[in-house]
C-alpha positions in Angstrom: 162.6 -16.9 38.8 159.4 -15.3 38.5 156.8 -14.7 41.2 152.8 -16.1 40.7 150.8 -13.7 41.5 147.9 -16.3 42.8 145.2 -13.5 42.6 145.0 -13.7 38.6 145.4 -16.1 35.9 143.7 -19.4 35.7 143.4 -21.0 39.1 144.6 -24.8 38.2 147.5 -23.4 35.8 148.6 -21.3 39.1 148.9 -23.8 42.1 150.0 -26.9 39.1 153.0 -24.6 38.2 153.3 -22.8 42.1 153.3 -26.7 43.4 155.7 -28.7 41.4 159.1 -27.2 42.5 157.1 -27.1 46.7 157.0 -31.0 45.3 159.9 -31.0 44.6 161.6 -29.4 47.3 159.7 -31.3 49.8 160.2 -34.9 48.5 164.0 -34.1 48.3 164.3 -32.5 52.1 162.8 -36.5 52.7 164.7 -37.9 50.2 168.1 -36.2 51.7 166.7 -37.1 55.7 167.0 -40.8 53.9 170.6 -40.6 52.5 171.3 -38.8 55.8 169.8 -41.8 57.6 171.9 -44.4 55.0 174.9 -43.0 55.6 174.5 -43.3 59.4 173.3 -46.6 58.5 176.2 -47.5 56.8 178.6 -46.0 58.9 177.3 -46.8 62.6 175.1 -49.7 62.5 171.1 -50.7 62.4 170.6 -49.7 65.8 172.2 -46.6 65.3 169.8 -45.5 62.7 166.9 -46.7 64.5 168.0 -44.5 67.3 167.3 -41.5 64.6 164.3 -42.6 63.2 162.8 -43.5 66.5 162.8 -39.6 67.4 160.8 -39.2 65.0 157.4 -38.4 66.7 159.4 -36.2 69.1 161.2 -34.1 66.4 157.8 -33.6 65.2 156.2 -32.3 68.7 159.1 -29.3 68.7 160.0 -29.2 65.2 156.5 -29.3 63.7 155.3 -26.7 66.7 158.6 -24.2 65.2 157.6 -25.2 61.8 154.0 -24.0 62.8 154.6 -20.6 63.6 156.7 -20.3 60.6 153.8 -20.9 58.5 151.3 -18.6 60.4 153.8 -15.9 60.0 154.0 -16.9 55.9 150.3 -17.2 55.7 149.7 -14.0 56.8 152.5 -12.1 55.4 150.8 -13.9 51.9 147.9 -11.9 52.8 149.4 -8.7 52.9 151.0 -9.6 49.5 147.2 -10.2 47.9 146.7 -6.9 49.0 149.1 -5.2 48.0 150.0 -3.6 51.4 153.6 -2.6 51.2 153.9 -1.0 54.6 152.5 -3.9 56.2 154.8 -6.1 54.4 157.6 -4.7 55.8 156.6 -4.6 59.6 155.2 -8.3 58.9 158.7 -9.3 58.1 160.0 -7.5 60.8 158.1 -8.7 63.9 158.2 -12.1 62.1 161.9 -12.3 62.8 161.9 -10.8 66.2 159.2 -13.6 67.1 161.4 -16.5 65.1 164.6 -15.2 67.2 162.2 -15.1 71.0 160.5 -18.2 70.3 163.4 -20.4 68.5 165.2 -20.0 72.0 162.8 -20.7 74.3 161.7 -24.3 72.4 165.4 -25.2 72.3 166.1 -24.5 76.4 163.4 -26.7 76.8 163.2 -29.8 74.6 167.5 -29.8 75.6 166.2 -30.4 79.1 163.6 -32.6 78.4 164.4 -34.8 75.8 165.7 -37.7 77.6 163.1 -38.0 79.8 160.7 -38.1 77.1 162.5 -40.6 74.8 161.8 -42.8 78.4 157.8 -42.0 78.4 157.8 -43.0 75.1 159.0 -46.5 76.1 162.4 -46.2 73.9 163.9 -49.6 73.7 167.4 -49.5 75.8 169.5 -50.8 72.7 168.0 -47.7 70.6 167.5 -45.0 73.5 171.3 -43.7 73.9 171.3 -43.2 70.1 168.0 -41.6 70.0 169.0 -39.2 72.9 172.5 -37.8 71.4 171.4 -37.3 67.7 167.6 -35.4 68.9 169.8 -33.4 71.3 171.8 -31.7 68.9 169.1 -31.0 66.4 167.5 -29.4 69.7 170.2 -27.6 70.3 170.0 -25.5 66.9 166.4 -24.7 66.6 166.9 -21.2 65.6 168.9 -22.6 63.0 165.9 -24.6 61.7 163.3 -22.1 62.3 164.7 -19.1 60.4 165.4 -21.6 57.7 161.7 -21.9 57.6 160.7 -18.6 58.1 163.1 -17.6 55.0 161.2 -20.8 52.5 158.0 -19.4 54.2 158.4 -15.7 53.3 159.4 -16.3 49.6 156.7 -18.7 48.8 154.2 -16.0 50.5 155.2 -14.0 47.5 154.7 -17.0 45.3 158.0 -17.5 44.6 157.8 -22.0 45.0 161.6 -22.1 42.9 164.2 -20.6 45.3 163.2 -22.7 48.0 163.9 -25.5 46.4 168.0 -24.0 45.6 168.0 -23.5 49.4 167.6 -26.7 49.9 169.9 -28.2 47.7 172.5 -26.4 49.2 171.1 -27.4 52.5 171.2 -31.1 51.3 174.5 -30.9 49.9 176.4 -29.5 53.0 174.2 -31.8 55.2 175.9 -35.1 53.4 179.2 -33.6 52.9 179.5 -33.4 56.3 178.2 -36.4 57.0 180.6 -38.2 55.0 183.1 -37.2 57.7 181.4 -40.1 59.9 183.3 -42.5 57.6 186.4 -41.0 58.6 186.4 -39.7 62.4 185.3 -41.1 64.8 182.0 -38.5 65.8 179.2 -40.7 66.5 175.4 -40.4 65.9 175.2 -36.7 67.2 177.3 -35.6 64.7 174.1 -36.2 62.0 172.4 -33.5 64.1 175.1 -31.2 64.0 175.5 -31.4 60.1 171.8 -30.7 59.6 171.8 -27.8 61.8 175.1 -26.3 60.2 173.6 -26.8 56.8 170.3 -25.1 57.6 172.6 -22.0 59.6 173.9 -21.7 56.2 170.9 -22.3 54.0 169.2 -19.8 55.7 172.1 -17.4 55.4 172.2 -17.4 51.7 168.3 -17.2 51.3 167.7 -14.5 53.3 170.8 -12.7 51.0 168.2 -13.8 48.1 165.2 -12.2 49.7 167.6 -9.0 50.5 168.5 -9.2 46.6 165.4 -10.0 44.6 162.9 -8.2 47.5 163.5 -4.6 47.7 160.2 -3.8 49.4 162.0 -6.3 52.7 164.9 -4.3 52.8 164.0 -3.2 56.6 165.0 -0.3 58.2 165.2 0.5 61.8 161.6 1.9 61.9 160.3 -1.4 60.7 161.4 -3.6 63.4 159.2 -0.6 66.1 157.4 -3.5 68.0 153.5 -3.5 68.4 152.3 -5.5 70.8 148.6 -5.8 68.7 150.6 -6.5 65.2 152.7 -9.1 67.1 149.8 -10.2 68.4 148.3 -11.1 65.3 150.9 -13.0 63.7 150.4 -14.8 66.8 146.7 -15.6 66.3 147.5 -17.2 63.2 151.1 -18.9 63.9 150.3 -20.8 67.7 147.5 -22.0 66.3 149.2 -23.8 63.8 151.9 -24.4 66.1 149.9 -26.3 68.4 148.0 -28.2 65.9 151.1 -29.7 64.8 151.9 -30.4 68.5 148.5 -31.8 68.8 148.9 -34.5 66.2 153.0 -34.8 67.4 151.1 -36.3 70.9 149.1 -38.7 69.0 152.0 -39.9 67.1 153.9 -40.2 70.2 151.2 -42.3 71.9 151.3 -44.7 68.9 155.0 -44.7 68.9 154.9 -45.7 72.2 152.4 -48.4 71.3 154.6 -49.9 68.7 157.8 -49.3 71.1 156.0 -52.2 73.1 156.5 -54.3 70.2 159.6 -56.8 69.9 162.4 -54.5 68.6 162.4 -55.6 65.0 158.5 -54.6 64.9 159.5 -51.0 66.2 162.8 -50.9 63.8 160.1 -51.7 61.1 157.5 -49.0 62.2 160.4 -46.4 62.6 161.4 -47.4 59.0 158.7 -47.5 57.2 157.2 -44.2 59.3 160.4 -42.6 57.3 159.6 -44.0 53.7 156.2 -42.6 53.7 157.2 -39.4 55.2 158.4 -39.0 51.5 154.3 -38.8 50.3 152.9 -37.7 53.6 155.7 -35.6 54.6 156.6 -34.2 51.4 154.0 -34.3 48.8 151.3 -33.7 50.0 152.6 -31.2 52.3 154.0 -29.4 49.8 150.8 -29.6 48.2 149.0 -28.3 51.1 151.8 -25.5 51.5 150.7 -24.1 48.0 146.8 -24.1 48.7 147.6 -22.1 52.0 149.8 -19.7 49.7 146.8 -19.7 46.7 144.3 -19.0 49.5 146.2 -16.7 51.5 146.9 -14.1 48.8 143.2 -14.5 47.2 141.6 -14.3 50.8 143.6 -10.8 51.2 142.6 -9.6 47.8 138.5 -10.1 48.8 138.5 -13.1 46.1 136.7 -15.5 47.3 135.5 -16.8 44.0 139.0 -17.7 43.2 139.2 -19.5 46.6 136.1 -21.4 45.7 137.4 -22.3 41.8 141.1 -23.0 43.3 139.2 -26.1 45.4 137.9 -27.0 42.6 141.5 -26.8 40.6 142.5 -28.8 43.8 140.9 -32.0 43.1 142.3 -31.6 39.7 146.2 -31.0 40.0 145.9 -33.2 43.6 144.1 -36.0 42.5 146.7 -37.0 39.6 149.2 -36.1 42.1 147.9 -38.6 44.7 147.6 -41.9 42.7 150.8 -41.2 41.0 152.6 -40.8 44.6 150.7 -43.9 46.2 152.1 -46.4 43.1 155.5 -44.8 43.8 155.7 -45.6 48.0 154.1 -49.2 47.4 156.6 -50.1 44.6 159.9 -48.9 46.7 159.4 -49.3 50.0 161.2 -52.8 49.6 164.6 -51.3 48.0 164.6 -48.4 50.2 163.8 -50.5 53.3 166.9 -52.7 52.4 168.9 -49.7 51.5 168.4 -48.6 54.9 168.8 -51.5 57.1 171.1 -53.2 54.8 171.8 -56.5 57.4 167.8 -56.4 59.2 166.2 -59.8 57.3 163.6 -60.1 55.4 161.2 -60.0 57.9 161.9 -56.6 59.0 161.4 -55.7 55.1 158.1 -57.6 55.3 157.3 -55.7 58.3 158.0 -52.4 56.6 156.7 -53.2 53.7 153.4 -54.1 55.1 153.4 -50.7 57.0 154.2 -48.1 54.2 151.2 -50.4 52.5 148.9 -49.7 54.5 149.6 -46.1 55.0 149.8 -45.7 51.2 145.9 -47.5 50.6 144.7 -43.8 52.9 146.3 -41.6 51.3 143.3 -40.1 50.0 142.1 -38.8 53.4 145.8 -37.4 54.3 145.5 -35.6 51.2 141.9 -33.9 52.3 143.6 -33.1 55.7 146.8 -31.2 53.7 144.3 -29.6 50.9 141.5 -28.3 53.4 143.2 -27.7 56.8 146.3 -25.6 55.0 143.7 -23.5 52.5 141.5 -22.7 55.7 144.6 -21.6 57.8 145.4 -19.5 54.6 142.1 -17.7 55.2 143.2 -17.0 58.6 141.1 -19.7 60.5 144.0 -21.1 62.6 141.8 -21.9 65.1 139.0 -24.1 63.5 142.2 -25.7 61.9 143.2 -26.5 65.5 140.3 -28.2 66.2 140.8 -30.3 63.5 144.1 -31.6 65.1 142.0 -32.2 68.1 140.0 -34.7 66.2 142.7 -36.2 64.4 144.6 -36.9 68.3 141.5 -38.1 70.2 141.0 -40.7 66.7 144.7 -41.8 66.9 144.9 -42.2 70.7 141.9 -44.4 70.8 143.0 -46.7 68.0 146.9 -46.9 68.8 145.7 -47.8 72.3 143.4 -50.9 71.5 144.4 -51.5 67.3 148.2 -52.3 69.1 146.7 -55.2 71.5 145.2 -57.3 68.6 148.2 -57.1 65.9 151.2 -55.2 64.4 149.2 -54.7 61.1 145.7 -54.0 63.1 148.2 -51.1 64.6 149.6 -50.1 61.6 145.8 -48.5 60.9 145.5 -46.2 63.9 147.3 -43.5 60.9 144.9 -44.0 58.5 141.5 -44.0 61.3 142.6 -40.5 62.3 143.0 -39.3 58.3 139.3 -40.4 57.8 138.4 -38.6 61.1 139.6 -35.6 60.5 140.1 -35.3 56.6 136.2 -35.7 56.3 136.2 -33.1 59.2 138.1 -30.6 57.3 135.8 -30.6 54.0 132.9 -29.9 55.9 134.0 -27.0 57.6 136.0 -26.0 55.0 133.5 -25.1 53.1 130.8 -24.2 55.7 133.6 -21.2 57.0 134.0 -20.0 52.9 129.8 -20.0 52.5 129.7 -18.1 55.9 132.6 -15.6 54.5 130.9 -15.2 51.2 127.9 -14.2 53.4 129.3 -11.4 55.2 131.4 -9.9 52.7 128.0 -9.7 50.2 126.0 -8.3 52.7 128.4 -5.5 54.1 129.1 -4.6 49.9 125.8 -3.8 50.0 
């Protein structure tokens, strides 16, 4: 397993080889949250696993906000990697963990609380909203379990190492449905899928961080490393909340259009929470992992002064993401039917209909997802967390207004209130994307001077 050093070499030979097994690893977490779904399916019922996937949006306001300072934490410790800076290396590490540990604890006393009462905001229909309530409650319960799983993948792909994530996982995946496979036997019931995700990221994250102890000397912390500065803290928090919260931001949105198709006849919100699940393996995992390795690519160039690489990696971009996007669209469209049917194995076709018509429409924007993923991530890899933020803003204010007046026409005029707030804020994104690297470029020329 070799590390890419993203600050030499040819740019579109980098991220191509640096984003396959991030593909990879991503399309498989979604492919494994599927069989985990399958197997709850299969053992408990349909309205069991529409209990699950109808957390969905909620997951994402907590996960995705723990997930977010993960990735702030990665983005800049990928900085101090460009650079070179070993003692900063270290104490990024450090603090990183001490923040993970503070942090993980305070989002799981909280979403614990509030979890029901949100599930009722959110207008969860009564036959799904037990389910719902006992499966998110556990996977609540071990945030720190899921956030140091992150902050391990984030740490080794900030030294460009995009293959031993992808072992993590697997072991992850494997332990997840082993001990799921006990629902066929006892008599647990749906909180029992939280608990065997939780346990299998706990351990996961055990063995990676033994990998990063192994194949890292330079993290091999000391006392002296883990001396907390308020200002270094500090900035890993200027980078992490804001990345935090932009995923919050865009969790609201997709909770007001949940509760928008919640409103729906039952089997349209069984559909929606179905199909949201089947393109979460192109939204969720390709072309975030693709997004993941431009925030790596620009994070290690932007803290070796090369912006020209920056500038020829977005070029590099359109290359490796382009092929990556049509090939990923032609693969959602053509199995959203069998994977629909494998998941709701008794719902009738016109729940498969339903889905299939959702994941459709979803897959015909792809495009503009994929600006959002390229752009936002390599701009946050520069260290603009904010302007990424804003962003979000944009992308929430676009889906609030179209799941609030798409969902009183039709189910497939609501179905586009995703693909309005891509356009919104993907087109956003370029713009400023490339206004903040001109601006950079600017400053950095005239103060060589």
């Amino acid at each position: 397993m070799k590390n890419i050093d993203m600050t030499v070499g040819n740019p579109t030979k980098n991220i191509f080889l640096f984003t396959l097994p991030i593909i990879v690893n991503y399309v498989l977490q979604q492919f494994y949250s599927l069989a985990d779904t399958m197997i709850v399916g299969w053992a408990l019922g349909p309205q069991a696993v529409t209990g699950i996937n109808l957390t969905g949006s909620l997951s994402f306001l907590v996960l995705g906000f723990s997930q977010g300072c993960s990735g702030g934490f990665g983005i800049l410790l990928s900085q101090f990697v460009g650079a070179k800076d070993e003692d900063k290396i270290k104490k990024s590490f450090a603090v990183s963990i001490l923040l993970t540990a503070s942090i993980s604890f305070i989002l799981s006393l909280f979403s614990v609380v509030y979890s029901l009462d949100i599930l009722k905001v959110l207008k969860t229909n009564e036959l799904y909203i037990g389910y719902a309530h006992s499966y998110i409650r556990a996977i609540f319960s071990g945030i720190v379990f899921s956030m140091f799983y992150n902050l391990v993948s984030q740490v080794l792909l900030a030294f460009g190492d995009g293959q031993t994530p992808l072992y993590i996982l697997i072991i992850s995946a494997i332990i997840n449905l082993a001990l799921d496979s006990l629902l066929f036997v006892f008599d647990l019931g749906v909180a029992w899928a939280g608990w065997a995700t939780v346990i299998a990221q706990g351990v996961a994250s055990i063995f990676g961080l033994i990998v990063i102890l192994k194949r890292l000397p330079v993290l091999r912390l000391k006392k002296e490393d883990f001396h907390f500065s308020c200002g270094f803290a500090f900035k890993h928090l200027a980078i992490g909340l804001p990345m935090a919260f932009q995923f919050s931001i865009t969790a609201i949105g997709c909770m007001i259009q949940q509760r928008s198709f919640n409103l729906y006849p039952p089997q349209y919100s069984m559909a929606q929470g179905t199909g949201s699940k089947i393109s979460g393996l192109i939204d969720s995992g390709v072309l975030k992992a693709f997004g993941m390795a431009m925030a790596t690519y620009c994070g290690q160039n932007y803290g070796a002064k090369r912006l020209d690489r920056i500038r020829l990696g977005m070029k590099s971009a359109v290359v490796v993401g382009g092929g990556i996007l049509l090939f990923s669209m032609a693969f959602i469209i053509g199995l959203s039917y069998s994977i629909s049917k494998a998941l709701l194995p008794s719902a009738g076709q016109e729940v498969y209909d339903l889905v299939f018509k959702y994941v459709a429409i979803q897959a015909s924007m792809y495009f503009f997802l994929a600006l959002i993923y390229t752009f936002r991530e390599s701009l946050q890899g520069m260290g603009k967390s904010m302007t990424a933020t804003l962003g979000g803003i944009i992308e929430l204010l676009a889906r609030v207004v179209c799941s609030l007046t798409l969902a009183k026409v039709s189910f497939g005029w609501a179905c586009f209130s995703n693909p309005m707030a891509w356009i919104s804020a993907g087109l956003f994104f370029v713009i400023i994307f490339f206004v903040n690297l001109r601006r950079e470029e600017k400053y950095r020329k005239k103060h060589e001077l």
